[in-house]
N, C-alpha and C positions, 0 to 999 in steps of 0.2 A: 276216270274209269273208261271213258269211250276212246279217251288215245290209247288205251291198252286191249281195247277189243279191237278200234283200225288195227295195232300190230300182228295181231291175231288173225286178220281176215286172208293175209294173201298165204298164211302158214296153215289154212284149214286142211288142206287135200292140192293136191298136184292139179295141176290144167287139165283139163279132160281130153281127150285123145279123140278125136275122131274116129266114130265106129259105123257111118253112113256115108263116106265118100269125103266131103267138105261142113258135113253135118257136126254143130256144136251144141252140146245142152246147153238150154239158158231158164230162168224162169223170169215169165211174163208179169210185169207188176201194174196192173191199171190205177193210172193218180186220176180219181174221178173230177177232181174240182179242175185242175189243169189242163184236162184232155189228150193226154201224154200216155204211153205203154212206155217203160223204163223195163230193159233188156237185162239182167244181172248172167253173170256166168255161172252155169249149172254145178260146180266144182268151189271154186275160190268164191263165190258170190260178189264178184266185183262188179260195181256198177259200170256197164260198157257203153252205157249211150239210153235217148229213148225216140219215139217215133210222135211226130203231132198225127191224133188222129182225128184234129175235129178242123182243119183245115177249111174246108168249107160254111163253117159254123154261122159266118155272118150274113152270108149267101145265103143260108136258110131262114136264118131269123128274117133277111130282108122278102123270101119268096113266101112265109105263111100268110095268108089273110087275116081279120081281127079274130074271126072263130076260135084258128086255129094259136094263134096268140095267146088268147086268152087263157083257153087249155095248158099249154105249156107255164102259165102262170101258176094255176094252180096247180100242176104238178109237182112247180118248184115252192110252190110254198107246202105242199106236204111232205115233201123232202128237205125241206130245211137248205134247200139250196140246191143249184146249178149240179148235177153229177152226171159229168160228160164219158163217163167211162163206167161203167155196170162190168163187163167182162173180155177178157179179148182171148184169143187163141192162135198157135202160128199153124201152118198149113204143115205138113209131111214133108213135103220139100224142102223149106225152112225160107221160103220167099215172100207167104205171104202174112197179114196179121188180118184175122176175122174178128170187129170188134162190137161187141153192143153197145149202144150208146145213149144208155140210162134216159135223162129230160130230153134228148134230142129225137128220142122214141123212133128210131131205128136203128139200122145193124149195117157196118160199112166193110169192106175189105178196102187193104192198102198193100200197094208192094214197098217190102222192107228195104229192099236199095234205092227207092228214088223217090219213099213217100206220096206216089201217085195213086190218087185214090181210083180204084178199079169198078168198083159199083157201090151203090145205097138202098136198101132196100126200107120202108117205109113198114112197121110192126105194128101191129094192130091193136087201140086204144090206147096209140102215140105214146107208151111210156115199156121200153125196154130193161129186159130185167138180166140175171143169170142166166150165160150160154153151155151149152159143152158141143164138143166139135166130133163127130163121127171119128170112131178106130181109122178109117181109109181117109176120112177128109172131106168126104165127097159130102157130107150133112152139117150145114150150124143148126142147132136148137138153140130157141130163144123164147126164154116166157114173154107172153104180153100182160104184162100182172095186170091192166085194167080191163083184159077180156076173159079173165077164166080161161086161158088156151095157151097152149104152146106151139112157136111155128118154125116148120122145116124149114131154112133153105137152103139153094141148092151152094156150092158155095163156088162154081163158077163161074155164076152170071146173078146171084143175087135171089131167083125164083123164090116164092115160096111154091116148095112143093108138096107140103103136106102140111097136118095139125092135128092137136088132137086135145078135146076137154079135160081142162084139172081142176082142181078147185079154186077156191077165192083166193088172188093175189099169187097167181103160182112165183117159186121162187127158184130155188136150185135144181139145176137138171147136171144128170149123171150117166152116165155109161156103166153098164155090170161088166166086171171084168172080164168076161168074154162076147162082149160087144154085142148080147143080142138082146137085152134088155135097156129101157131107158126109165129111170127114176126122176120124179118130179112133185117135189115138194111144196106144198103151198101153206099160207102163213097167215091170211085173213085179212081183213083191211086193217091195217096200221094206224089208223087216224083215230077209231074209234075206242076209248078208255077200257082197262081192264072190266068194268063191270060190266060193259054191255059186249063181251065176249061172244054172248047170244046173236047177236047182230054180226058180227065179224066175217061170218058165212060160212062152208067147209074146209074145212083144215084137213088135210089129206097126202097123204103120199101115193101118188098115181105112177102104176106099171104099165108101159108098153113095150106092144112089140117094137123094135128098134128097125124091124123090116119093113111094116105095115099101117107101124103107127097106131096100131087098134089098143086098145084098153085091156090087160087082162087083169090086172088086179088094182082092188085100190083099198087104203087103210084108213080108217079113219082117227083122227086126235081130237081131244077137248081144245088144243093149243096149237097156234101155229107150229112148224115144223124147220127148224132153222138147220145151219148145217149142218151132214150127217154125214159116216162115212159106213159100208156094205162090206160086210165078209164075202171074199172073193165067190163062196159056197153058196152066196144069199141066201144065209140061213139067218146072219143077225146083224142087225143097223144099230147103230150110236148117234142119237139125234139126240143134238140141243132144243129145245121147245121152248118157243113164246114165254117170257115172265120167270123162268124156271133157273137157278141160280148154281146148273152143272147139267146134269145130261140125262139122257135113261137107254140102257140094254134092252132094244125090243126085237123080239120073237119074233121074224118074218113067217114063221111054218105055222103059229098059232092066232096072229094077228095080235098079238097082249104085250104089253112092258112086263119084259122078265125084272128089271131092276132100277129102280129110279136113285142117282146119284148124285147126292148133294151136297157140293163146293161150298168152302167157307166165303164168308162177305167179308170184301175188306169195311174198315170203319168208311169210307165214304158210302163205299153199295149198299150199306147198313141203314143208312140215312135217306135213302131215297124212296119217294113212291113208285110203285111199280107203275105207273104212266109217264116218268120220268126218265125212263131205260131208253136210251137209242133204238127207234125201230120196234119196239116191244121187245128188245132184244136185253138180253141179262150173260149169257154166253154166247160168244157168235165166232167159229172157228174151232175145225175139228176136223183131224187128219188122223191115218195110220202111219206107225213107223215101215218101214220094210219089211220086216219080217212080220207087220200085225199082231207085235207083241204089247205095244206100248200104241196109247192113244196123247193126241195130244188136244187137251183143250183150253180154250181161250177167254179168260173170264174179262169180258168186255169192260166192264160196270167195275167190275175189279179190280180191272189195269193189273191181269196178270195174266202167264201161263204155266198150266201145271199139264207136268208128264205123268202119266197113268199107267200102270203095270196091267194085262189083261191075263187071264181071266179074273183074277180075282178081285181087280176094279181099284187095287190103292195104289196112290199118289206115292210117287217115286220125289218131288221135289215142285217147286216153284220158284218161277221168275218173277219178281218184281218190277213193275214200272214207275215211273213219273206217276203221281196224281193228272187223272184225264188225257191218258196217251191214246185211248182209246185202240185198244187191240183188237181188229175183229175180223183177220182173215187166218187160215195157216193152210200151208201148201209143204207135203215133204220133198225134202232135196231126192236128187235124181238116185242116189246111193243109199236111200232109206233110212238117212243115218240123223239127218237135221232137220225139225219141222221150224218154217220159214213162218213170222206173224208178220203183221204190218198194223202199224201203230200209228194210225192215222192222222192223229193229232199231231204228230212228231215228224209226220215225212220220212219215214224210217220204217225198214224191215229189221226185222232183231230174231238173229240165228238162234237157235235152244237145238244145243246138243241133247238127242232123247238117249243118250248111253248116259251121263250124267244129270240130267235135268239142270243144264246151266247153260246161262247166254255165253254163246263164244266169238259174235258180234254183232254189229250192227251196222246196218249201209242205208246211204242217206239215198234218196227217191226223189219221186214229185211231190207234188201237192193233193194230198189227202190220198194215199193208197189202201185200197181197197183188196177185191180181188186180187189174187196170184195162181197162174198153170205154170207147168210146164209145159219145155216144146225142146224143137231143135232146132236152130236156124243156121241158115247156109252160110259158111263164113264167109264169101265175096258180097254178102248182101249188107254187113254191118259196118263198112264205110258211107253207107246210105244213114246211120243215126245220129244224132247234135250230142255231141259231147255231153257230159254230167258237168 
């Protein structure tokens, strides 16, 4: 089956044309355990190359003291392991890549043609989570999940220039589609078992100004808040929640779940305790098609993805994985036509046509992919990445 989706890959759509100069769409694939951003082409999804972004890794390990060793120890034993890649972004230009860098508990920039690392800036309570990168460039947002905060920097010199209170474990930050709100999700401590949920701390989706930084609204959930995607009108959000085994339609103008939507288990998710979910996670990836007609969500635990008709919330189809491929990112392609998972267990993104709800392929990555944006990158800068 998968030599018959490779044939399928370079026949998706035509190469993309340059519509910024030298600028090419690509989407950005962070392999957390490898420390690698894997470049795919915005168009054909061909894997073009990826960039090391943890280059200095040893350098670091060799400059912490015992303190701050230790920390990092336990960081990585609540994560289950080394995740050197949390999130990355390319610059508007398409030169540079802004990355977080999950256990390494900071956020670095790299230039894409010579891999030189430009600055490192150091996040607060050493453990970096999901970024997003300002409309103009000029801002990375970066949760510090072990401080309750989210922090500006600036993204030419690394600054932080601002921050602002979320709640426990903040997670996902987002941009409203007219760039002057910022959305920030948080998910609760992770460590601590469904029953003592009371403990976990607030679960919240925090609004700021995207100018100022200030707080103007915040929501509150029983359950963490996992990822979510905003009607361009922010009128209504599709968040996956902590423990919850498909999504819910929530009211941004009333503060209320208009509709809670719940996915089938497959027989293994069937089987499991809900303290056995990856991350307290049961769904984890959720994107709009282009037109925001079709939602795509990603039943982690499920080892599937299913395409959603909206409004009226029913499933159009499912994709089937591997037993334990673990799906738990989606990103849509640049043409609004294909949402992109990553299957982590597999090293593999797996394309889902949302006009049909079927895989139409699958491209091999790093190790342990996570995260996926897009961007544009500058096509003289992609002789600067190590082969696939």
């Amino acid at each position: 089956m998968l030599a018959a989706l490779s044939l399928l890959l370079a026949g998706l759509a035509p190469a993309a044309t340059a519509d910024s100069g030298s600028l090419r769409d690509v989407v950005l694939v962070g392999n957390s355990s490898d420390g690698t951003v894997t470049l795919l082409d915005g168009h054909t999804f061909k894997n073009l190359g990826s960039i090391n972004v943890i280059p200095d890794k040893q350098a670091l390990f060799d400059s912490w003291d015992i303190f701050r060793k230790a920390l990092h120890d336990i960081i990585v034993s609540q994560t289950q392991g080394e995740h050197y890649v949390d999130d990355a972004h390319l610059s508007p230009d398409g030169r540079t890549v802004y990355v977080s860098r999950g256990t390494l508990g900071d956020a670095a920039a790299f230039d894409v043609a010579t891999g030189k690392e430009l600055w490192r800036t150091d996040i607060a309570g050493s453990k970096a989570d999901h970024a997003a990168l300002s409309p103009d460039g000029t801002r990375f947002i970066v949760s510090a999940i072990a401080s309750s905060k989210a922090q500006a920097l600036d993204t030419a010199t690394g600054a932080v220039v601002g921050e602002f209170a979320t709640g426990s474990y903040p997670h996902e930050n987002m941009y409203s589609a007219d760039g002057k709100h910022i959305y920030n999700m948080s998910i609760g401590v992770t460590s601590f078992p469904k029953a003592l949920n009371f403990l976990k701390g607030t679960k919240a989706v925090t609004v700021v100004d995207a100018a100022t930084l200030k707080v103007v609204k915040t929501y509150t959930f029983d359950y963490g808040v996992r990822p979510a995607v905003i009607t361009p009108d922010e009128t209504t959000m599709y968040a996956q929640l902590s423990y919850l085994n498909g999504f819910v339609e929530y009211d941004l103008a009333t503060g209320k779940i208009a509709k809670t939507v719940q996915m089938p288990f497959s027989d293994k998710a069937a089987a499991l305790s809900p303290d056995d979910y990856p991350q307290n996670s049961a769904h984890h990836g959720m994107a709009f098609n282009g037109a925001k007609t079709k939602l795509c969500d990603v039943g982690t635990i499920d080892d599937y993805t299913a395409v959603i008709s909206r409004p009226a919330l029913t499933t159009d189809g499912f994709v089937n994985y591997p037993t334990d491929a673990l799906p738990y990112w989606a990103t849509t392609s640049a043409d609004g036509n294909y949402c992109l998972v990553t299957l982590s267990n597999l090293d593999q993104v797996s394309v889902v046509d949302y006009r049909t709800a079927k895989e139409v392929a699958r491209v091999d990555v790093g190790d342990f992919p996570q995260r996926e944006r897009l961007g544009k990158v500058d096509e003289s800068a992609l002789g600067g990445l190590t082969a696939p």
